[in-house]
N, C-alpha and C positions, 0 to 999 in steps of 0.2 A: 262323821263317825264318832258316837259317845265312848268314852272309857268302857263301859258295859262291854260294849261287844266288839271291843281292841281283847278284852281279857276274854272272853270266850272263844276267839280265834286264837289266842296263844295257846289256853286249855287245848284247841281241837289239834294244833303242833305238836302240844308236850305227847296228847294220846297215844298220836300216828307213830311218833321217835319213840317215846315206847314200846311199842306193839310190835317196829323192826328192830327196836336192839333185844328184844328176845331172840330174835336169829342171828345174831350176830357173836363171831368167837368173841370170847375178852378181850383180847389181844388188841383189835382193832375196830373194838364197839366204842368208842368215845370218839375218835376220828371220826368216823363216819358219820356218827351222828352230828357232831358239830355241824359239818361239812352238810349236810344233808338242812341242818336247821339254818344255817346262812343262805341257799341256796332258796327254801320257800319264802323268808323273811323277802332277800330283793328281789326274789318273781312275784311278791302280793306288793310291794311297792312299784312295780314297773306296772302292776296292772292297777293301780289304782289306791293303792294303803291295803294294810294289814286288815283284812274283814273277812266274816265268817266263809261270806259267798267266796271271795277270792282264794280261801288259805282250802277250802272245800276242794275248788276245781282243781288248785295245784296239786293236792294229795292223792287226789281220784287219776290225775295225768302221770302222777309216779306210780302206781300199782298197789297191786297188795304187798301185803308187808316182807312176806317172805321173799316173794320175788323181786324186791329190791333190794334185801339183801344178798341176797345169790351171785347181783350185781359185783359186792365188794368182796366177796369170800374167796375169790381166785385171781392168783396173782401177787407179789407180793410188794409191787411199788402203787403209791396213792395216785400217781399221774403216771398214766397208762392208756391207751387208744381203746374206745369203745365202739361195739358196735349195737345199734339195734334200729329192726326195719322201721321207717316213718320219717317224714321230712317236717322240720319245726317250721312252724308259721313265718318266720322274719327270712327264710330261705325258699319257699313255697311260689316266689314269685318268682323268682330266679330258677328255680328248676323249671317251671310253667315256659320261661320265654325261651332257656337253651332245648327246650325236648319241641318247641314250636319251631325253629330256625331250624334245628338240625333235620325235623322232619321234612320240612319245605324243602333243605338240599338233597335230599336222597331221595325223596319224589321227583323233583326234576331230573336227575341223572338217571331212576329207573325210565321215566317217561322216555328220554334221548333214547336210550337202548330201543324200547321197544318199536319208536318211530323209525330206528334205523334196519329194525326186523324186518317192518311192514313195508316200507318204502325203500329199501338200503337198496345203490346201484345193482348188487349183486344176488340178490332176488327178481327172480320173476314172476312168482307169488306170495301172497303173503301168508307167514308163518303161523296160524292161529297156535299152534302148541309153543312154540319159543316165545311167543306174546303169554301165555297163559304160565308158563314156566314164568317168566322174567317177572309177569303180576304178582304170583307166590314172593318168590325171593322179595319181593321188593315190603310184602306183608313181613314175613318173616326178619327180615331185617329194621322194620321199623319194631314190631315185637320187639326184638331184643335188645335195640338202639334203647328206648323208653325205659326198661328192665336194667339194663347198664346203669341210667343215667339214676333212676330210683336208688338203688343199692349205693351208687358214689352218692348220691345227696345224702340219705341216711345214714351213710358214714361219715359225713362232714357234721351232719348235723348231733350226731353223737357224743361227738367230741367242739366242746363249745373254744379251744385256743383254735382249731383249726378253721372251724366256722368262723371266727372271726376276723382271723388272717383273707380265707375266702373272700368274704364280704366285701372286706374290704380292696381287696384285689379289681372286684368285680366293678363295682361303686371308681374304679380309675378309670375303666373303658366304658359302662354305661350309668355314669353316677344321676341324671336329672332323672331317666322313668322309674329309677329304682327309689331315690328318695320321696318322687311323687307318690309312687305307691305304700312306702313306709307311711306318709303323711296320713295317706286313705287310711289306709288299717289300722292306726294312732287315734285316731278320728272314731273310728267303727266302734274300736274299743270300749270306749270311755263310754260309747251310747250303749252300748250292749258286752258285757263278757261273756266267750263264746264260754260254753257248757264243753263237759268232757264228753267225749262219747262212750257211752258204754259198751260193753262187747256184744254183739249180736246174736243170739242165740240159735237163730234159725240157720245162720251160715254153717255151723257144724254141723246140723241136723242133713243140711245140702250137700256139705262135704262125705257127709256120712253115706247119704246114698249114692251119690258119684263114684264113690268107692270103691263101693260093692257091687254096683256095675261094670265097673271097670275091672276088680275080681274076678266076676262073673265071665265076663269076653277073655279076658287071661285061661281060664279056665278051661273056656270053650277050645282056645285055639289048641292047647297041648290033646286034644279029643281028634281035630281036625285038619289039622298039621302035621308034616314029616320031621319033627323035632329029634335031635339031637340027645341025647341024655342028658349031654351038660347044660341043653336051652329048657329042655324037660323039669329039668333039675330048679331052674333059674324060676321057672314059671311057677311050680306049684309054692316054692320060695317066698316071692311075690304073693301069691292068693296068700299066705298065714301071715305075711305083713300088714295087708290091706285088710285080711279081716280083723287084726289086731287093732287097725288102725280106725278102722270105721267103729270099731264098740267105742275105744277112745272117743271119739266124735260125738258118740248117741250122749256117752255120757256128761261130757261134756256140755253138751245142750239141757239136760235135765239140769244141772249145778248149777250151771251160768240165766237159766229160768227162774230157779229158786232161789239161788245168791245173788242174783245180780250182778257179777265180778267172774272174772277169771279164774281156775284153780293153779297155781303152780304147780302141784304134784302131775294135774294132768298133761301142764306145758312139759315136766319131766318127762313124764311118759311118755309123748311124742318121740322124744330125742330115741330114749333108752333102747326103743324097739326097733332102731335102725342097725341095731348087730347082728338082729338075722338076718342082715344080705352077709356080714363078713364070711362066712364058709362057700356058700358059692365065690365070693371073690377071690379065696384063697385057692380052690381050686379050678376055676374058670383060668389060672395068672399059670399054672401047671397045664392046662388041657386045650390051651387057648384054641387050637385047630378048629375043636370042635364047637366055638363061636357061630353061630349062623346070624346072616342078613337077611331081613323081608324085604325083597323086590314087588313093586306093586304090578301088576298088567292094567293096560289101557280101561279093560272091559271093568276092573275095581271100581273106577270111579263111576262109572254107568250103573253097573248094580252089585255094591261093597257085600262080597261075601269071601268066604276061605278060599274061596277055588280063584278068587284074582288074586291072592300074593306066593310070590315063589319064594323058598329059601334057598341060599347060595351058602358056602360057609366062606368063613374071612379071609380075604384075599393074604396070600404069605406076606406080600411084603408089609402088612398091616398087623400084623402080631408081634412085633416090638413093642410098637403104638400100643393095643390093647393092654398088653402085657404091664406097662408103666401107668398107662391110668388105672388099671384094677390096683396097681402098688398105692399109687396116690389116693386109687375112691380108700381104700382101707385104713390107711393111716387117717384120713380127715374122719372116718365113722370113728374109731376107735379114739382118736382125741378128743371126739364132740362127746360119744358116752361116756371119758372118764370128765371129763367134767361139768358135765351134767350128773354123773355122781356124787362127782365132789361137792356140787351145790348142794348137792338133796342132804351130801351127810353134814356138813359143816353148819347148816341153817336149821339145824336139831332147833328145835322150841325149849327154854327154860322155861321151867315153873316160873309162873309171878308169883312175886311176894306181898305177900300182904299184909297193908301199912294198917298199924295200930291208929 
């Protein structure tokens, strides 16, 4: 590595910390930036010395500018619990083997069940539907075993004291395959630096029609269904979110084509638009009775149309229950829009100034 392009990799530092302390209050834009510049300095040392390619990936792995600082702008202590979705490489191995084991034991204890359907003393034939039930649950429970286990890793891995504690924890009951594998990856490194991924363009464009088909059957059902006012209410609700939400998407895709990069505004935008469910919530928590449930019929599954689900409305003793999660959905939408607010206002752009 020549002094050359030691100093071109710092240049490409000062740009980046520039470019986020425009979005950053006064108050606590030198903090952060510090913090922020110690931070690239020994993840391009840990990857190999301070160079263009390395201080590159690290910047392109922190985001755009605003949206890193969005990060610092709420809240008012420096050491504070983060979260965001994604598991860091040095933990990627370790989520890999607990979401391997745990699937192995929940496969075996669905498989017991079911064996005890088909064969159990107490049968005299075998159950195909309770076998077919017990296969679902047992999908569905691995779904969201896996989904659990993502969401705790990206929250360990968010916050680098806890991940470390972790680590370390883990490394006392299986310390040899973990540091064999640190050794690979240390190894892999140095031959190759893996590249950032950029964001995928076409997945929004995907989401974007998922969407609006799923708008679309939303739509259908309130035409073909014996709904409710208040489920009435709930659905067409629904279709102005989802079309709100699919144009986000289209747009999306066009920006992140032509940019190459994420938009923050439009990451806002996602959030912001989730306060059109709060009025149904508020009065679904008033009307709750008239909640309905889709019961499916057998013949649904043979051939899925409106005329195999029944609605039933929410059993009484179950509208307490209803009644405290609409309280809870409302408070978490109404906390995520005020600060996803607060970010969009606090991360205002200053003018740059410019050096004589």
């Amino acid at each position: 590595m020549t002094y050359e392009e030691e100093r071109e990799a710092y240049r490409l530092i000062d740009e980046y910390l520039d470019e986020v302390r425009r979005y950053l209050p006064d108050d606590i834009a030198d903090d952060v930036i510090e913090e922020l510049r110690t931070h690239i300095i020994d993840k391009a040392n840990e990857m190999g010395g301070i160079t263009v390619k390395n201080v590159y990936s690290i910047i392109k792995s922190l985001g755009e500018p605003r949206k890193l600082a969005s990060e610092y702008v709420i809240g008012g202590e420096r050491k504070k619990l983060r979260f965001e979705l994604g598991i860091s490489e040095d933990l990627y191995p370790i989520f890999t083997k607990i979401v391997f084991w745990t699937s192995v034991l929940i496969i075996l204890g669905y498989i017991v069940r079911m064996v005890q359907y088909a064969f159990g003393s107490y049968n005299t034939e075998i159950s195909i539907a309770k076998i077919a039930m017990t296969f679902s649950e047992m999908i569905v429970a691995l779904v969201l075993t896996v989904t659990f286990l993502y969401i705790a890793m990206s929250f360990i891995s968010s916050n680098p004291d806890i991940k470390r504690e972790f680590i370390k924890a883990f490394k006392e009951f299986f310390g040899e395959p973990i540091e064999r594998e640190e050794k690979r990856r240390e190894k892999a490194r140095k031959i190759k630096i893996k590249e950032e991924k950029r964001p995928i363009a076409g997945l929004y464009l995907l989401s974007a029609v998922i969407t609006i088909i799923v708008a679309y059957v939303i739509y259908l059902s309130t035409l073909e269904l014996n709904y409710t006012w208040l489920m009435k209410f709930l659905c067409y609700t629904l279709v102005i979110e989802l079309a709100i939400s699919s144009a986000i998407n289209i747009i999306a895709y066009f920006y992140i084509s032509y940019k190459g990069e994420s938009s923050f505004l439009i990451e806002i935008s996602k959030k912001l638009i989730q306060f059109i469910l709060i009025p149904w919530l508020l009065i679904a928590n008033i009307f709750t009775e008239d909640i309905q449930i889709p019961l499916f019929k057998e013949e649904f599954f043979d051939n899925p149309s409106f005329e195999g689900i029944v609605l039933i409305k929410i059993p009484a003793e179950y509208i307490p229950l209803a009644k405290l999660l609409t309280i809870l959905l409302i408070v978490v939408l109404i906390v995520d829009s005020i600060i996803a607010y607060l970010k969009y206002v606090r991360t205002m752009p200053k003018e740059k100034t410019i050096e004589e």
